[in-house]
C-alpha positions in Angstrom: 99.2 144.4 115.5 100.0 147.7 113.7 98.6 150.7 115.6 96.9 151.7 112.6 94.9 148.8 112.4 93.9 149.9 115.9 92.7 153.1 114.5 90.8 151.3 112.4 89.3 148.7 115.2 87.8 152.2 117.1 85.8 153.5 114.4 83.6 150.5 114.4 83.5 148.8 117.4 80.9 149.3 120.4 81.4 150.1 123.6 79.6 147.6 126.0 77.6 148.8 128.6 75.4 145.9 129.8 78.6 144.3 132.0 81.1 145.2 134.3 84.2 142.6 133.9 85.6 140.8 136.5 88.8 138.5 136.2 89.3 135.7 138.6 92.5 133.7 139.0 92.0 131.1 141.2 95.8 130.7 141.9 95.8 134.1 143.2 92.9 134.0 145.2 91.9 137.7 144.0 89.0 139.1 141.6 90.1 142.0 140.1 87.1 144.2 138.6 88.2 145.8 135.4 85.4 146.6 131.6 86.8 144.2 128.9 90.6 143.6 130.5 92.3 140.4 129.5 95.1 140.1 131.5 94.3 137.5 133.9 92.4 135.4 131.3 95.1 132.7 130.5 92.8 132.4 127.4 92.6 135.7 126.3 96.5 135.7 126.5 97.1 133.0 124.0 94.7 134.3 121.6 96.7 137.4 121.5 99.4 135.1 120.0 97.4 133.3 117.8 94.7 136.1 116.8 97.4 137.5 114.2 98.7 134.4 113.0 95.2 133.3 112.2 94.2 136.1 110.5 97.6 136.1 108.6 96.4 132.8 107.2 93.1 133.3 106.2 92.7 133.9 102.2 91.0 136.9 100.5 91.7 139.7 98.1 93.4 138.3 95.3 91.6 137.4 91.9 91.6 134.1 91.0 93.1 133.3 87.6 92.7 129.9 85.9 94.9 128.1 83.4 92.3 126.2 81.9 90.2 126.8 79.1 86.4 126.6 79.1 85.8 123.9 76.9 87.6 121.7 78.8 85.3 122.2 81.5 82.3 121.3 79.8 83.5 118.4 78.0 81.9 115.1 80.0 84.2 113.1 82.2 85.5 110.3 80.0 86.9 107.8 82.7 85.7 107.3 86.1 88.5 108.6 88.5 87.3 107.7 91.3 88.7 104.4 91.6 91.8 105.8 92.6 90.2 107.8 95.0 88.5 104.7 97.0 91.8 103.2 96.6 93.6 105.9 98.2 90.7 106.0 100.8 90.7 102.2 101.8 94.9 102.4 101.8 94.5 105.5 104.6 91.7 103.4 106.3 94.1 100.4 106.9 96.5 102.6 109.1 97.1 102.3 112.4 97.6 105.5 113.1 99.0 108.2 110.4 102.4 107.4 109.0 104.3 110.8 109.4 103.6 112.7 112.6 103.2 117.1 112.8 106.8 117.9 112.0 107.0 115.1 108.9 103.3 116.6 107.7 104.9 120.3 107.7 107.6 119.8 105.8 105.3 118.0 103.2 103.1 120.6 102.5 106.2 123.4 102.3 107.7 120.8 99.4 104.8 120.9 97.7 103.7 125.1 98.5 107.3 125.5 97.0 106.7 123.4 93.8 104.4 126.1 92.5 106.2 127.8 89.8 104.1 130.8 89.8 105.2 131.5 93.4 103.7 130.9 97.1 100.6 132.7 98.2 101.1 134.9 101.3 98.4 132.8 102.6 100.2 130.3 102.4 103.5 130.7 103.8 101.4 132.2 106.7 99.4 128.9 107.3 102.3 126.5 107.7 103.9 129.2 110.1 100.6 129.2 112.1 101.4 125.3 112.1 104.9 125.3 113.0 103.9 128.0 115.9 101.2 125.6 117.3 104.1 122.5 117.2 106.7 124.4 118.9 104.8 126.2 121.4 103.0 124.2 124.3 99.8 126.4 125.5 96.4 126.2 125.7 96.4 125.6 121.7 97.6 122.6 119.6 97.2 121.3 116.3 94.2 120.1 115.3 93.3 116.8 113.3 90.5 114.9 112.3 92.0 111.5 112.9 93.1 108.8 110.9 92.1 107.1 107.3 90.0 110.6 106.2 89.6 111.0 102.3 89.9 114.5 100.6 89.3 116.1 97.0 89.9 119.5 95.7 88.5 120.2 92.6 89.8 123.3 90.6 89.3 124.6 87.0 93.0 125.9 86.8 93.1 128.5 89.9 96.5 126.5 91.1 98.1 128.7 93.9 94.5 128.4 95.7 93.6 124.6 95.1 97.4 124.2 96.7 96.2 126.3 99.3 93.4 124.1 100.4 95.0 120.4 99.4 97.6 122.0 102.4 95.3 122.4 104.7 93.8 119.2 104.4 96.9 117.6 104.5 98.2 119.6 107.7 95.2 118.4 109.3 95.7 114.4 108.6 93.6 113.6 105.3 94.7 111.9 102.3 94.5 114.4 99.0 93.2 113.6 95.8 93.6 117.2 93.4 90.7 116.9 90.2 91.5 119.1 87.3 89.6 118.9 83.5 92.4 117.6 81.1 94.8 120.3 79.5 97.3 122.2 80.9 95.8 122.9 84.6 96.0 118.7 85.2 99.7 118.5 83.7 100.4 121.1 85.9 99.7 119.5 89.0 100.8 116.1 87.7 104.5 118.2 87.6 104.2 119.3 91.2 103.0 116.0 92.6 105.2 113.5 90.5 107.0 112.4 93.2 104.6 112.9 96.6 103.6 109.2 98.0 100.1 108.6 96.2 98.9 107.1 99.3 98.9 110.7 100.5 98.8 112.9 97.5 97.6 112.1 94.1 96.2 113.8 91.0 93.4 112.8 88.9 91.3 113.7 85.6 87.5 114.9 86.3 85.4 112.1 87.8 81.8 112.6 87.6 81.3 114.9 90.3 77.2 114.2 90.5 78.5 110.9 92.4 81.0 110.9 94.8 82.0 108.1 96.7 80.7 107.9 100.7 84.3 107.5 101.2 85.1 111.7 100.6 84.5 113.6 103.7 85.7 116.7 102.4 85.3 118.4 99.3 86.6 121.6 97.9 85.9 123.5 94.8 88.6 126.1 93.6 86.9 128.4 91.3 83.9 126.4 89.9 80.9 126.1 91.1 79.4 122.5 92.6 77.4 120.2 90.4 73.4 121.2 90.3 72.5 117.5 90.8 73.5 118.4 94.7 70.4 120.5 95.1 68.1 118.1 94.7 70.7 114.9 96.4 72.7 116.9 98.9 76.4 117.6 99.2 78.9 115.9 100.9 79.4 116.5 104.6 82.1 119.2 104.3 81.8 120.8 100.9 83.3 124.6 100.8 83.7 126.5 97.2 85.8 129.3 96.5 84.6 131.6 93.8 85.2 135.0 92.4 83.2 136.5 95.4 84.3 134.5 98.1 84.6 131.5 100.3 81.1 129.3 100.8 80.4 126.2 103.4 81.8 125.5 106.7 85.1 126.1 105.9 87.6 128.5 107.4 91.5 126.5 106.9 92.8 128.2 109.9 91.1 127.8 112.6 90.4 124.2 111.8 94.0 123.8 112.2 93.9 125.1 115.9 92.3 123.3 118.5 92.3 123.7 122.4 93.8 121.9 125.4 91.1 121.0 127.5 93.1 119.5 129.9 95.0 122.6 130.0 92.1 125.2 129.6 90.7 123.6 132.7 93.4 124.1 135.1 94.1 127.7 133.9 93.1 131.2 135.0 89.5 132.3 133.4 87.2 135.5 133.1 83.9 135.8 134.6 81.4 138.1 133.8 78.7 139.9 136.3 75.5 139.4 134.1 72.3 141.7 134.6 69.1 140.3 136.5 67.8 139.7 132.7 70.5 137.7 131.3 70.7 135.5 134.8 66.8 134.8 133.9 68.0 133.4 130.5 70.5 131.4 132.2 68.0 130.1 134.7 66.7 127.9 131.9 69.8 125.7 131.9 69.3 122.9 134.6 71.3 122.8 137.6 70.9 119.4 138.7 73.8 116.7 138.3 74.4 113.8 137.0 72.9 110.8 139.4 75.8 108.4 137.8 78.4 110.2 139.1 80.9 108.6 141.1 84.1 110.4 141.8 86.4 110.5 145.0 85.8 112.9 148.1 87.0 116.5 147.4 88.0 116.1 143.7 85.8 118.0 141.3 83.2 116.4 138.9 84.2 115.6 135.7 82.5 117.7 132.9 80.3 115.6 131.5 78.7 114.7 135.3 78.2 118.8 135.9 74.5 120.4 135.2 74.0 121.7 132.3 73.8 125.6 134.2 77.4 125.0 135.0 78.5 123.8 131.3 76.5 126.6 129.9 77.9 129.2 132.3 81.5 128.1 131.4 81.1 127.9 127.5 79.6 131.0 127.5 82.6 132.4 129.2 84.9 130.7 127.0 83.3 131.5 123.4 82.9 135.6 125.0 86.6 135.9 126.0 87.6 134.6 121.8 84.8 136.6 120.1 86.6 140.1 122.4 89.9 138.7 121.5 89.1 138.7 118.2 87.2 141.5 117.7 90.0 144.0 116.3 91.1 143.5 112.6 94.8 142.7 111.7 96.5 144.3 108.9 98.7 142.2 106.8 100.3 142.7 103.0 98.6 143.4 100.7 99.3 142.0 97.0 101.7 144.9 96.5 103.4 147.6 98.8 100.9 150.6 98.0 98.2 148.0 98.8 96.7 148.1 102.2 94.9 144.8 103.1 93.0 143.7 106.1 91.5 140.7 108.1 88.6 140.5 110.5 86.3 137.9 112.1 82.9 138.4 111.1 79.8 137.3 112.6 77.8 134.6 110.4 74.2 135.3 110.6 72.7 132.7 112.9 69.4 131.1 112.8 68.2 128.6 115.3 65.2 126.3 115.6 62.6 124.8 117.7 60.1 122.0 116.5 57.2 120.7 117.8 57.5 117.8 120.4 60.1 119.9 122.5 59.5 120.2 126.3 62.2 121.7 127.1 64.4 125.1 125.6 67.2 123.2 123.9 70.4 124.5 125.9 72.2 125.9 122.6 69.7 128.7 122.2 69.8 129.8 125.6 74.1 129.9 126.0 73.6 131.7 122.3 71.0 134.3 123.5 73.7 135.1 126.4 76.7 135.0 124.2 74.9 137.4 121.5 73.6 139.8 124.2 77.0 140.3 125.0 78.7 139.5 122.2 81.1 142.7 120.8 79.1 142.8 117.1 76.2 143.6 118.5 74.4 140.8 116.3 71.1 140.1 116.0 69.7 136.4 116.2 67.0 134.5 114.4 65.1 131.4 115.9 62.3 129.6 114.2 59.7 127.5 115.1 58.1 124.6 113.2 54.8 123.1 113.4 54.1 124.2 117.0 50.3 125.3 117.6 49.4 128.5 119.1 48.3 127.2 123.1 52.3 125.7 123.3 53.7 129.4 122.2 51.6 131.1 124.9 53.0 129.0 127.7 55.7 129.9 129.7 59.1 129.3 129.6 58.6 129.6 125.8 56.1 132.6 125.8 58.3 134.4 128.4 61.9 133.8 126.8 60.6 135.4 123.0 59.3 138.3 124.7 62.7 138.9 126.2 64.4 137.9 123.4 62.6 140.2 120.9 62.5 143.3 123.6 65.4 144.7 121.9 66.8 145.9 125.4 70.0 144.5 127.5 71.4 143.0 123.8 68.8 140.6 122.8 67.7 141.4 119.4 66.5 138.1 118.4 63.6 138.1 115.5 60.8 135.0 116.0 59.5 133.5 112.9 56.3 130.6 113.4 56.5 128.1 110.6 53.3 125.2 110.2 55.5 122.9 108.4 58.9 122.0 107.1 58.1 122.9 103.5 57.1 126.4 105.1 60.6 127.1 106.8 63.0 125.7 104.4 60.8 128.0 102.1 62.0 130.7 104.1 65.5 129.8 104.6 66.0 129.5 100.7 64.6 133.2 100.3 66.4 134.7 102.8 69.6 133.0 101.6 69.2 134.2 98.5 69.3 137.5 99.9 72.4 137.5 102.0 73.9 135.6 98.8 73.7 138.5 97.1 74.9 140.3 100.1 78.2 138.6 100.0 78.4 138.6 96.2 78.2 142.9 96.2 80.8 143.5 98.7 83.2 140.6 98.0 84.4 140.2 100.9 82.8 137.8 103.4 84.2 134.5 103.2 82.2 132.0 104.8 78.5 130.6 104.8 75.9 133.1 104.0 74.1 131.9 107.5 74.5 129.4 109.7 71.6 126.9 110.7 71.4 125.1 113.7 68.7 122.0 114.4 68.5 118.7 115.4 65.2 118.0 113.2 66.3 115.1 110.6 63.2 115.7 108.7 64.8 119.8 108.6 68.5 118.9 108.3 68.6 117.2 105.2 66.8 120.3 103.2 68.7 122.4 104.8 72.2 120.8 104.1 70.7 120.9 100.2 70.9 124.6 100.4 74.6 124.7 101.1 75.2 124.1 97.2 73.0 126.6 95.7 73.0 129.5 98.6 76.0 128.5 100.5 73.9 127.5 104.0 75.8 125.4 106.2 73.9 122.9 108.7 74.7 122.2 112.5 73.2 120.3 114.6 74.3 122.4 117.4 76.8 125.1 118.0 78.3 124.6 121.1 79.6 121.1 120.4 83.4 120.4 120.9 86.1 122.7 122.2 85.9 126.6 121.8 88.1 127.4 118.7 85.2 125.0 116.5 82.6 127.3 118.6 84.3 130.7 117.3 84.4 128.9 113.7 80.5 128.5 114.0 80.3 131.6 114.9 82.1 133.6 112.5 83.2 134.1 109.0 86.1 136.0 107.5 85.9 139.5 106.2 89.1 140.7 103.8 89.2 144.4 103.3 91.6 146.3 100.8 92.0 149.7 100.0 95.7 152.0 98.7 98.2 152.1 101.6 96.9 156.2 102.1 93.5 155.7 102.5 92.8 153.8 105.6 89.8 155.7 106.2 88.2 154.3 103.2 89.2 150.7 104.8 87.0 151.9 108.5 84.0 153.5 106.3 84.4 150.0 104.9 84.3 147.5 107.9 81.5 149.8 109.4 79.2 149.7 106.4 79.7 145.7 106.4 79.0 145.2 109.8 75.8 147.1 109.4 75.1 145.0 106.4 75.8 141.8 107.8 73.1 143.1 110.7 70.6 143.7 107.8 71.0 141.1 105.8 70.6 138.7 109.1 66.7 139.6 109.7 65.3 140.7 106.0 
């Protein structure tokens, strides 16, 4: 990183004072003590070489211009297109396994990047050198895929370079790609780039009615229009993102779903600890320490994750998801769209909201790993939890009564905001105000890209709303956050801020990034 963009990274990041640092490498046998070093984090290493090439990758700060007109967007779809997308979709369901492996997928997507006769996106080059880096170099990182026989479509209104963009990134990742464009010149665009790519894979299509998609699209983009209203009332499908004049919506962030972790690898590696304070050891008291009674494994080998307690999962994750979110913490400065042009990219954090229902005995693990994470946590971030339909004896009993307190003390980090809720109607109520809000958040400074919050649940009865709200307010739904590997934990976590200001003026660019982050803390408890 350019030592300007170091400059920049002072003015608005905090100095932590709630933990002293301590490294351990179990090869060495040593613990060195040492505030915020990386160095013997094996970790923290590799995210140094993949921080930049991330952040390289990650779109922002170029207007979006269409080559279609408007009245072919609100003419009516005349023929149903989706046949050829279940057709495509039951093809990629019949493989084995998928027909061209990483290095045959790469060169793919540069053929059809390079087909663009308006010229490649920076973006874009950067996010098949991302994928090349994570093919050629073994680490602690690897390419990421989300198996076999999954079904795409990217809708755009004529914004080309940026529907490319996204059809790449689905490709890179193992789906089959169907690109949707209103007829006119847009759609005989495409058809030109794509006359040749292996349907099977690629193919373009005419509008389908979009109110109806087929159960067999997993993935949906929109490049420049919005999604149809009919979702509001029906819900989306699963992963629906949009990308609009003011920036990205949905749980969508194209680079780091390219990067996954090596468990295997992470396990056996060198790792950070931290030396927590009395109050954030009381919050991790709540996580269970007792194994699983199932477990069978030989003398003097260690258990196998899934057999440990849930205190020594927690304590590990939290380790884990802390050492990416410091990593990360410094913006990278990349070109801009011309040489006077100065153009940075940052991790962001998403605001969060969690949730407890009635019925629940126990604090639900995610919230406690997330109230240590955030207390220590380099944006200083605060949290939101709800509670639905619980009456007032259950919220006066300990652990519940005990943990809010702490949480909403404002002391040792934990700046967490409680909100009671008698029904569902009452906190989806909520949640579509609030969204709302941070909507129009995102919309003045155009520049987060990413969900306007994240909310995480396991309540069905919740979940479905919620998932509703992604079309209209851009809310994304998880059932929890700490589910999978790390690098889908930091993409939970975060979304992606693009800053630009002329080449001389980086201090506008730090006045910037300061003012957002003490936005994004606003807008995350109005």
């Amino acid at each position: 990183m350019k030592k300007t963009a170091g400059a920049v990274s002072a003015c608005w990041w905090r100095s932590s004072n709630l933990i002293m640092r301590h490294t351990r490498c179990s090869m060495q046998g040593a613990v060195v003590a040492a505030a915020r070093v990386r160095t013997m984090s094996a970790l923290a290493t590799a995210v140094h070489d993949l921080r930049p090439r991330v952040l390289a990758a990650c779109t922002g700060g170029h207007a979006l211009q269409t080559i279609s007109s408007k009245e072919h967007l609100e003419k009516p779809a005349q023929n149903d297109h989706w046949a050829a997308v279940n057709q495509q979709a039951a093809t990629a369901r019949s493989w084995p396994s998928h027909p061209l492996g990483l290095p045959e997928r790469l060169a793919l997507v540069e053929n059809l990047l390079e087909r663009n006769a308006s010229g490649l996106l920076r973006e874009s080059t950067a996010l098949c050198e991302l994928f090349r880096w994570l093919i050629q170099k073994p680490g602690l990182f690897a390419p990421s895929s989300d198996g076999t026989g999954q079904c795409a479509v990217v809708v755009t209104d004529g914004v080309i370079q940026y529907a490319l963009y996204e059809a790449a990134a689905l490709l890179l990742r193992g789906y089959v790609v169907t690109l949707m464009a209103p007829n006119g010149l847009a759609l005989e665009t495409l058809q030109e780039i794509a006359c040749d790519f292996p349907p099977q894979l690629l193919q373009v299509s005419g509008m389908a009615p979009l109110a109806s998609p087929p159960s067999a699209v997993r993935a949906i983009r929109f490049v420049g229009l919005d999604p149809p209203a009919l979702w509001v009332e029906e819900g989306p499908p699963a992963d629906c993102g949009t990308y609009i004049t003011h920036g990205y919506t949905g749980a969508v962030a194209a680079p780091l779903r390219l990067v996954r972790s090596d468990l295997t690898m992470l396990e056996q590696s060198c790792h950070s600890t931290y030396a927590f304070n009395d109050q954030i050891n009381d919050v991790a008291a709540l996580l269970s320490t007792a194994h699983s009674s199932d477990t069978d494994t030989l003398p003097g080998l260690p258990l196998p994750r899934w057999a440990r307690s849930a205190y020594d999962r927690g304590m590990e994750d939290v380790q884990k998801l802390l050492d990416l979110l410091w990593a990360f913490r410094e913006p990278f400065e990349t070109e801009g769209p011309s040489q006077e042009t100065l153009t940075i990219a940052s991790l962001l954090p998403v605001p969060k909201h969690f949730m407890i229902s009635s019925g629940v005995s126990e604090i639900p693990e995610d919230i406690v790993k997330a109230a240590m994470v955030a207390a220590l946590s380099p944006f200083n971030e605060p949290m939101v939890l709800h509670t639905v339909g619980m009456d007032a004896r259950s919220l006066r009993l300990d652990p519940l009564h005990g943990l809010f307190r702490l949480l909403q003390s404002g002391n040792y980090g934990f700046e967490w905001h409680v909100h009671h809720h008698d029904s569902n109607r009452d906190c989806i109520e909520w949640l579509r105000s609030h969204a709302h809000a941070a909507k129009q958040f995102s919309a003045h400074h155009q520049i987060v890209h990413g969900p306007t919050l994240a909310f995480f649940g396991s309540h069905r009865g919740i979940m479905a709303d919620v998932r509703k709200l992604s079309v209209s307010v851009g809310v994304v739904a998880w059932t929890r956050l700490f589910q999978g590997e790390v690098v889908e934990q930091l993409r939970r976590w975060t979304g992606l801020g693009v800053f630009q200001a002329p080449a001389t003026e980086r201090e506008v660019v730090a006045r910037t990034i300061s003012a957002c982050l003490r936005d994004v803390k606003s807008a995350a408890i109005l």
